[in-house]
MARFI-171007 format. One record per residue (C-alpha): x, z, y; residue in three letters. Coordinates in pm, whole numbers, padded with zeros to 5 digits, always signed. Last residue first. Example, Ala and Ser with C-alpha at 12.3 -4.5 7.8 and 13.67 -1.06 7.14 Angstrom:
2
+01367+00714-00106ser +01230+00780-00450ala 
! end
This chain:
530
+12330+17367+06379unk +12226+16977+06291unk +12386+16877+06619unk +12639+16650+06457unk +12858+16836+06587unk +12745+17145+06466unk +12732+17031+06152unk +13083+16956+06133unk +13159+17274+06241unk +12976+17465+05935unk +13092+17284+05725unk +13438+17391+05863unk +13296+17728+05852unk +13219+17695+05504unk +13558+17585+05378unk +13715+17866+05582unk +13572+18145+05423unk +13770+18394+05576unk +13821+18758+05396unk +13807+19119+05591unk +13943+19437+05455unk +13847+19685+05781unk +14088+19975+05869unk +14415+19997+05793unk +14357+20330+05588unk +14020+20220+05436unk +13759+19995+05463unk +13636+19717+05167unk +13501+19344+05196unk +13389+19298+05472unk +13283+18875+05462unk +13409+18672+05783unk +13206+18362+05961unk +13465+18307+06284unk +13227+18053+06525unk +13336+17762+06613unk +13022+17565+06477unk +12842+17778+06751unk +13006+17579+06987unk +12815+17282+06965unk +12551+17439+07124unk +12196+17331+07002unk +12098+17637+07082unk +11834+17873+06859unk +12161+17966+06609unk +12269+17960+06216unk +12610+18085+06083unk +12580+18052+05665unk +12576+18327+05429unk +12531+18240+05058unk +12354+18452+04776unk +12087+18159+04718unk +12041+18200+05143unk +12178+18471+05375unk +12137+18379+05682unk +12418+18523+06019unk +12316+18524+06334unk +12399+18340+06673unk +12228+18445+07019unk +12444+18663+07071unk +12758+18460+07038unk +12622+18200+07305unk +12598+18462+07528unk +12953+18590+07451unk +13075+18279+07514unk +12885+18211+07834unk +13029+18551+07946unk +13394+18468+07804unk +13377+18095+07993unk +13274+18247+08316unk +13515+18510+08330unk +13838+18228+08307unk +13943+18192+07909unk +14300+18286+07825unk +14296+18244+07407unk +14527+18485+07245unk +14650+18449+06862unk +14923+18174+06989unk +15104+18456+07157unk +15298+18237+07447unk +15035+18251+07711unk +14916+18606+07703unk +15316+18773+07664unk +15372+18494+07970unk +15114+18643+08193unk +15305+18971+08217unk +15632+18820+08300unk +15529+18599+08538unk +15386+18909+08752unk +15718+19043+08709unk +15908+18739+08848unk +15644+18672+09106unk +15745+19001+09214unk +15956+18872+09510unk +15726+18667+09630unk +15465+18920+09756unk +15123+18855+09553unk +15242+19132+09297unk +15312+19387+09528unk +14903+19448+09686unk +14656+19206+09844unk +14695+18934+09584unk +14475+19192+09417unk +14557+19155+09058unk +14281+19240+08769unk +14350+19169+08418unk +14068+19148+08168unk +14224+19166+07791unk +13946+19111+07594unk +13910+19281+07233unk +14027+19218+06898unk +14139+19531+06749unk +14506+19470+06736unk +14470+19266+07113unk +14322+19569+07239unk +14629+19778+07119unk +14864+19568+07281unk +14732+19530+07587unk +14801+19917+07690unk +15129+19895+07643unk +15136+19547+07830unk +14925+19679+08095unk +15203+19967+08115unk +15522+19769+08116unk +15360+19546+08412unk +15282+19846+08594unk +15650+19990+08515unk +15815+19664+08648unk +15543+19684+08985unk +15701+20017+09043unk +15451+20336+08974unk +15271+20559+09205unk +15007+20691+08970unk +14756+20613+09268unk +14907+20320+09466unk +15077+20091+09205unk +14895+20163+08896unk +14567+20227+09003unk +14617+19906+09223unk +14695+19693+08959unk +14385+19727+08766unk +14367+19956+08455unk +14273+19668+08170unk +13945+19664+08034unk +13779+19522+08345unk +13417+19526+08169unk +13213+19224+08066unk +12878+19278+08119unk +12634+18973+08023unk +12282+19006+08195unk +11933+19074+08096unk +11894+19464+08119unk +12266+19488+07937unk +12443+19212+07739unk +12767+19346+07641unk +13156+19232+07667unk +13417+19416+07485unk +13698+19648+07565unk +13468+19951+07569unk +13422+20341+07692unk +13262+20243+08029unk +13469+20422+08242unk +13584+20701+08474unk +13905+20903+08585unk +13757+21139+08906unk +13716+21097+09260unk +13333+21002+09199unk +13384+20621+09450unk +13764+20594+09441unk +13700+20641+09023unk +14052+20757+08935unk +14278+20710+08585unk +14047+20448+08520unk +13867+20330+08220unk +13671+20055+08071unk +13615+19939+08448unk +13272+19821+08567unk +13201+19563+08811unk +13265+19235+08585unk +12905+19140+08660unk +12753+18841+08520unk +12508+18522+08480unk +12436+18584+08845unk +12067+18494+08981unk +12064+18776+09235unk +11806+18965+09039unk +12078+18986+08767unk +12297+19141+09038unk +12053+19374+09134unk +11991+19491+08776unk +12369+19577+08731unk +12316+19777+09043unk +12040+19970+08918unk +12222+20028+08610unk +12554+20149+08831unk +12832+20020+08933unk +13109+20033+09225unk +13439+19845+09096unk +13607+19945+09436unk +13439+19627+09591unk +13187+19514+09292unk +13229+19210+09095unk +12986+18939+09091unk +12971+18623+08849unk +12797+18321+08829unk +12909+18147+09185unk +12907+17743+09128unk +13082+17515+09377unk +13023+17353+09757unk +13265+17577+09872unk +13056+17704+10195unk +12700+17666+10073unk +12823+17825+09741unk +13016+18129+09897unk +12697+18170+10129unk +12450+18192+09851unk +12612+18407+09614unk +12726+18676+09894unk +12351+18680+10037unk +12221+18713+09673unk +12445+19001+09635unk +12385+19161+09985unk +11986+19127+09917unk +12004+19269+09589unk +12180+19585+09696unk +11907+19618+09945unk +11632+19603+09802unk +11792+19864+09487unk +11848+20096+09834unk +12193+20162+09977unk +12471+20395+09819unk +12647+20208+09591unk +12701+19901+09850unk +12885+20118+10080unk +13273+19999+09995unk +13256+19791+10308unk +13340+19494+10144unk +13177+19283+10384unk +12979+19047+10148unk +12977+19161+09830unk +13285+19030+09614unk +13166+18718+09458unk +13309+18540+09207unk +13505+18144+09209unk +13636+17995+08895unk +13968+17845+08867unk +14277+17543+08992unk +13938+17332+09144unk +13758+17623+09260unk +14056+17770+09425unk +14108+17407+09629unk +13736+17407+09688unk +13738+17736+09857unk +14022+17672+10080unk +13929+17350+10217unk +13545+17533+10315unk +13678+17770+10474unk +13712+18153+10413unk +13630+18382+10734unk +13685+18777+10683unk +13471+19037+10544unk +13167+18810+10509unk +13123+18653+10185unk +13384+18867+09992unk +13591+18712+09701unk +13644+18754+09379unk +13891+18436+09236unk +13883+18364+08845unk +14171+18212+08686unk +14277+17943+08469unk +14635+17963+08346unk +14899+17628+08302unk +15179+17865+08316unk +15347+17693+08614unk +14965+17661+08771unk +14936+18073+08709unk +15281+18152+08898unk +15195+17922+09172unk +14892+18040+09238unk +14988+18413+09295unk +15226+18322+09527unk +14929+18123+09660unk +14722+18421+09664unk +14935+18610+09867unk +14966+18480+10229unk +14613+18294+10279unk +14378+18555+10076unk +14577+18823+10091unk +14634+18809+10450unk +14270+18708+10496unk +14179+19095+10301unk +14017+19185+10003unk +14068+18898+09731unk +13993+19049+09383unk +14189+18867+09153unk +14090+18800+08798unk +14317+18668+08468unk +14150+18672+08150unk +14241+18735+07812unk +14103+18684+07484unk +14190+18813+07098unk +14171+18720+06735unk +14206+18343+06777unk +14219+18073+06494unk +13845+18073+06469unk +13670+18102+06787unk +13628+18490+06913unk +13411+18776+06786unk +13397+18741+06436unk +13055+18685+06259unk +12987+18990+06034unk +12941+18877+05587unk +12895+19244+05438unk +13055+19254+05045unk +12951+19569+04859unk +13052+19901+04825unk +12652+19981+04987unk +12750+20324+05128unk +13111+20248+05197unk +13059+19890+05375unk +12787+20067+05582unk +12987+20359+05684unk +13227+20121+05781unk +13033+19932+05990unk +12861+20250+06207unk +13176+20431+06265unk +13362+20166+06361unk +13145+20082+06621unk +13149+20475+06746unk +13515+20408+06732unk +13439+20115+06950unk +13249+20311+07175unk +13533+20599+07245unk +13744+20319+07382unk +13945+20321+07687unk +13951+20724+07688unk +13985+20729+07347unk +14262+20454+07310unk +14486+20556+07558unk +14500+20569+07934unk +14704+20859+08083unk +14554+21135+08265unk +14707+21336+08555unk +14443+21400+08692unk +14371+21205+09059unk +14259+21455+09379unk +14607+21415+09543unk +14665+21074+09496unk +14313+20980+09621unk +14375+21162+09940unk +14727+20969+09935unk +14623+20638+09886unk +14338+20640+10150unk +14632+20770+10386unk +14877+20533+10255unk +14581+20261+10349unk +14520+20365+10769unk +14131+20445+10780unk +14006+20127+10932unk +13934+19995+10561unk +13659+20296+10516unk +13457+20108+10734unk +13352+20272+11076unk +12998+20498+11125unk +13072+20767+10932unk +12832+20808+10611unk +13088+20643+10396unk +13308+20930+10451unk +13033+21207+10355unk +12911+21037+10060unk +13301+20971+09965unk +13327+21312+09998unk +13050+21428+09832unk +13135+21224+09552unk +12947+20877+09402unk +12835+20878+09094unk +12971+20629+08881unk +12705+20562+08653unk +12762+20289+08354unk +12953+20481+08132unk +12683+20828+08094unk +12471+20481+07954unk +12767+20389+07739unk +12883+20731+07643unk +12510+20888+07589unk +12388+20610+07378unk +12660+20605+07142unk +12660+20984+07088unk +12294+20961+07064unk +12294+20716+06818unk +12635+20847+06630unk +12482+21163+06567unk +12735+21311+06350unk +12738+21397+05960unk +12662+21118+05850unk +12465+21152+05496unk +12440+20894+05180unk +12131+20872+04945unk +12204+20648+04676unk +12178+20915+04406unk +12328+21113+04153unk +12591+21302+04366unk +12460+21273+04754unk +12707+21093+04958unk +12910+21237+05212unk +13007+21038+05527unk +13219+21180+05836unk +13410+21467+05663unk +13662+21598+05922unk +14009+21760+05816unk +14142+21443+05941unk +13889+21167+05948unk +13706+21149+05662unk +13446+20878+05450unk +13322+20898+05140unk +13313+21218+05035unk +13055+21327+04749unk +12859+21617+04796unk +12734+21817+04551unk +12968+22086+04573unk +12825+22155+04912unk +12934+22102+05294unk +12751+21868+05594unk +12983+21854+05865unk +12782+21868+06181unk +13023+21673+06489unk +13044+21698+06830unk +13229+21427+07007unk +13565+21319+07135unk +13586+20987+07007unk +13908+20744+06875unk +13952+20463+06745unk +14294+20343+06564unk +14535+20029+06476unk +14863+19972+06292unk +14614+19745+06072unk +14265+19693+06170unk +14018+20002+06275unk +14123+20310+06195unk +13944+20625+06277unk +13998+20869+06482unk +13771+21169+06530unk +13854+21423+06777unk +13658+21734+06711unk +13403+22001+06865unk +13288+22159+06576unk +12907+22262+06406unk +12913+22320+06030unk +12622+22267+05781unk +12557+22392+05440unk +12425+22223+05153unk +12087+22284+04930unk +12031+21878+04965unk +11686+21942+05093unk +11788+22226+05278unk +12084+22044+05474unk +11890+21738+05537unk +11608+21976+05747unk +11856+22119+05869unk +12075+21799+05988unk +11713+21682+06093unk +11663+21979+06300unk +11948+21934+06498unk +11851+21589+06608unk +11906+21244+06539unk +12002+21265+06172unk +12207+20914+06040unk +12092+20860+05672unk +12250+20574+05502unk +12024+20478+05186unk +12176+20268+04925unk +11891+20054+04700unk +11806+20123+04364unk +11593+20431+04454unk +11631+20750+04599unk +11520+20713+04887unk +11142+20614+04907unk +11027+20421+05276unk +10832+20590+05545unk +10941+20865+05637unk +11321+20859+05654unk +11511+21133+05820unk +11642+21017+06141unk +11829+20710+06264unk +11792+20532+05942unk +11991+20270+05770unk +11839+20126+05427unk +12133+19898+05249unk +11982+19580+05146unk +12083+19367+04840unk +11718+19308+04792unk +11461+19084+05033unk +11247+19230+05278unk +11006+19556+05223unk +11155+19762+05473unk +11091+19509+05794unk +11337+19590+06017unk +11619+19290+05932unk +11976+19277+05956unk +12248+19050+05909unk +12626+19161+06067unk +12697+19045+06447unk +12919+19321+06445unk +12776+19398+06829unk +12424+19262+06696unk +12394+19553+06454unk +12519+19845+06673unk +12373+19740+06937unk +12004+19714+06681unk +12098+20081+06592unk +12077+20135+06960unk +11686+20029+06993unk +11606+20167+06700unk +11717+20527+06878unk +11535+20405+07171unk +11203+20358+06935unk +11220+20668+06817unk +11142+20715+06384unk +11382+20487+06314unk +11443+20210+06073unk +11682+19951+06032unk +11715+19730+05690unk +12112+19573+05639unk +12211+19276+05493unk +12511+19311+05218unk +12592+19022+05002unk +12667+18989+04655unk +12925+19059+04449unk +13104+18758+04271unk +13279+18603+04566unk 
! end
């Protein structure tokens, strides 16, 4: 490649806003530095106006404004006008795929304005004519801020305040009558690519406007092992003994004919789970903890408290299997920050507690999510969100057969397999799929994961130590050659995906492999030299 390679300076003038820019960053995995005096080939990004570095120099300045008065500020400088609109942006991402965000959005307008980058009737990027100086005209930090931290509260509703509050578990109430109060309170909502993923288009947002401003190459490491553009990952949450001893094994023999890893949530206390059992679902999978009595009331009690239950879970599950719990999931995927920081004060490596999107929260009574079909490190431990609907929001609140669930996660699959994101399935053996005459249907779902040679099935331990082992890789730039580098001797890195950007446009991102230098690369890493 003749052109040389992109790195990235960040600057902000608020340390949160930094903060976010570096998520951006680290998500992409693309090379970045703060220090505004480093090496050339840079492109200057800047949550706010800059003050204190030149623009208009040699070097491409992308200028993100973090507050009204910025975009005013901007807009007198320039001598533009500015536009305030509520729009949908979409933006494509890789071929026959699209992001979308609902979002507010400043179009900066002026004959001197070059577009670079649209959506629609929507100018997103506009460069300055006769300069470097290039201008978003949406707040992506705050926006990207406000979806993932608005993501990760659930509040709970007065009702199910007032329910929970009663001095009997919420599973004594007779289950068509918990299904039908939370039928008749659910919108009628569909999942689709903005509600499931509003931060990815935010994501897009943020590389492409890069690759635009600087027209240059920008070397990312891929987010899966080379040869594999996707994951999935089969859970079950295990609520009840019946599922448990009558529907996991239907369950289990569907996943040992396909030769499929999965991971088990189960509750320390709810019902009794021996010691046989246990080890026979740690040996075919991973084992997670589900709380202890899964009396859906673990959102409301004290930070103390929450930690105590999860630790208590952990503990018991271990004592009693003799096996490793690393990851917690939430009954009625309950989360919250403080509950995220519970669990890491538990000792888990992660929580899988919070869905990308739902058609209906049980705990708010209204369709929630995250806004992502990708893992994250958050407060010190690896989130990796249910990004698939699970089966019971399908079955027992939009009411549909276990053939037109399995239609729909496959629908819905599809697109984060064309962007590259993990497919986490949740089955209660509880519910239709663990009775033996859906084992058909269940089979057919897994067998779209298992034949598609793009798609790795990993349990939820192997994507979070994955992911961790991802984040601490980064990309050096040395004699105008990026290499993969990393702190841990972990012969995995050398599996790593090293791909340049070269371009964005209508089917998204232009990406080229240099597959010489990542099997260098692996070779090293064998050796231990990485």
């Amino acid at each position: 490649m003749t052109a040389p390679l992109i790195s990235i300076t960040l600057s902000a003038g608020v340390p949160e806003n930094l903060s976010i820019l570096i998520q951006l960053a680290e998500f992409w995995k693309i090379p970045y530095s703060q220090d505004t005096n480093d090496q050339a080939n840079r492109v200057k990004v800047s949550s706010g106006i800059p003050i204190d570095e030149k623009t208009g120099g040699d070097e491409p300045v992308l200028i993100i404004p973090s507050s009204s008065e910025d975009f005013r500020e901007l807009a007198n400088k320039y001598h533009l006008r500015t536009a305030e609109k509520r729009a949908t942006i979409r933006l494509p991402i890789a071929p026959g795929a699209s992001t979308a965000v609902r979002t507010t959005v400043t179009e900066f307008q002026g004959s001197t304005l070059e577009p670079l980058l649209t959506a629609g009737a929507v100018t997103l990027v506009s460069r300055v004519q006769g300069t470097k100086e290039n201008l978003v005209s949406l707040d992506m930090v705050t926006e990207y801020r406000r979806f993932l931290y608005e993501g990760l509260e659930d509040e709970p509703s007065r009702i199910f305040r007032l329910i929970s509050s009663m001095p009997i578990s919420y599973h004594l109430v007779p289950r068509p009558l918990r299904n039908w109060s939370l039928r008749r309170t659910r919108h009628a909502a569909k999942p689709d690519e903005e509600s499931i993923g509003p931060l990815e288009c935010l994501r897009t947002l943020f590389l492409a406007s890069i690759v635009l401003a600087s027209e240059g190459p920008v070397p990312r490491i891929g987010f899966w092992e080379r040869g594999k553009e996707y994951v999935a990952s089969v859970t079950h949450d295990t609520e009840s003994r019946k599922g448990l001893e009558e529907g996991a094994p239907n369950l289990l023999d569907v996943e040992t004919k396909l030769g499929i890893r999965s991971t088990w949530n189960l509750p320390s206390d709810r019902y009794a789970v021996s010691t046989p059992v246990l080890r026979d679902l740690a040996k075919v999978g991973d084992i997670g903890a589900h709380d202890t009595r899964h009396d859906g009331r673990l959102i409301l009690v004290s930070l103390e408290a929450k930690t105590q239950r999860a630790t208590q879970s952990k503990r018991k599950l271990e004592l009693t299997g003799n096996t490793t719990v690393l990851g917690f999931r939430s009954p009625l995927l309950q989360h919250s920050r403080e509950l995220l920081t519970a669990v890491e004060k538990a000792g888990y490596e992660f929580d899988s507690s919070v869905p990308s999107w739902e058609p209906l929260s049980p705990t708010s009574q209204k369709p929630h999510g995250m806004g992502t079909v990708f893992p994250l490190q958050i407060d010190g431990i690896i989130e990796i969100p249910v990004t698939l609907p699970q089966d019971h929001q399908f079955l027992r609140i939009m009411g549909l057969s276990p053939r037109e669930t399995v239609n729909e996660l496959l629908h819905l699959s599809a697109w984060i397999r064309m962007i590259g994101g993990a497919c986490i399935i949740l089955v209660h053996p509880d519910y239709e799929f663990g009775q033996p005459e859906y084992q058909t249907e269940y089979a057919r779902l897994l067998e779209e994961f298992r034949k598609d040679p793009q798609c790795k099935i990993m349990t939820m331990k192997e994507i979070a130590r994955w992911w961790k082992m991802r984040n601490a890789a980064y990309i050096d730039i040395s004699n105008g050659v990026a290499s993969i580098r990393s702190g841990q001797n972990d012969p995995a890195v050398g599996t790593l995906d090293l791909q340049i950007v070269t371009g964005y446009g209508s089917s998204g991102f232009e990406i080229q492999r240099d597959d010489s230098e990542a099997t260098e690369m692996e070779r090293q890493a064998l050796r231990g030299a990485i």
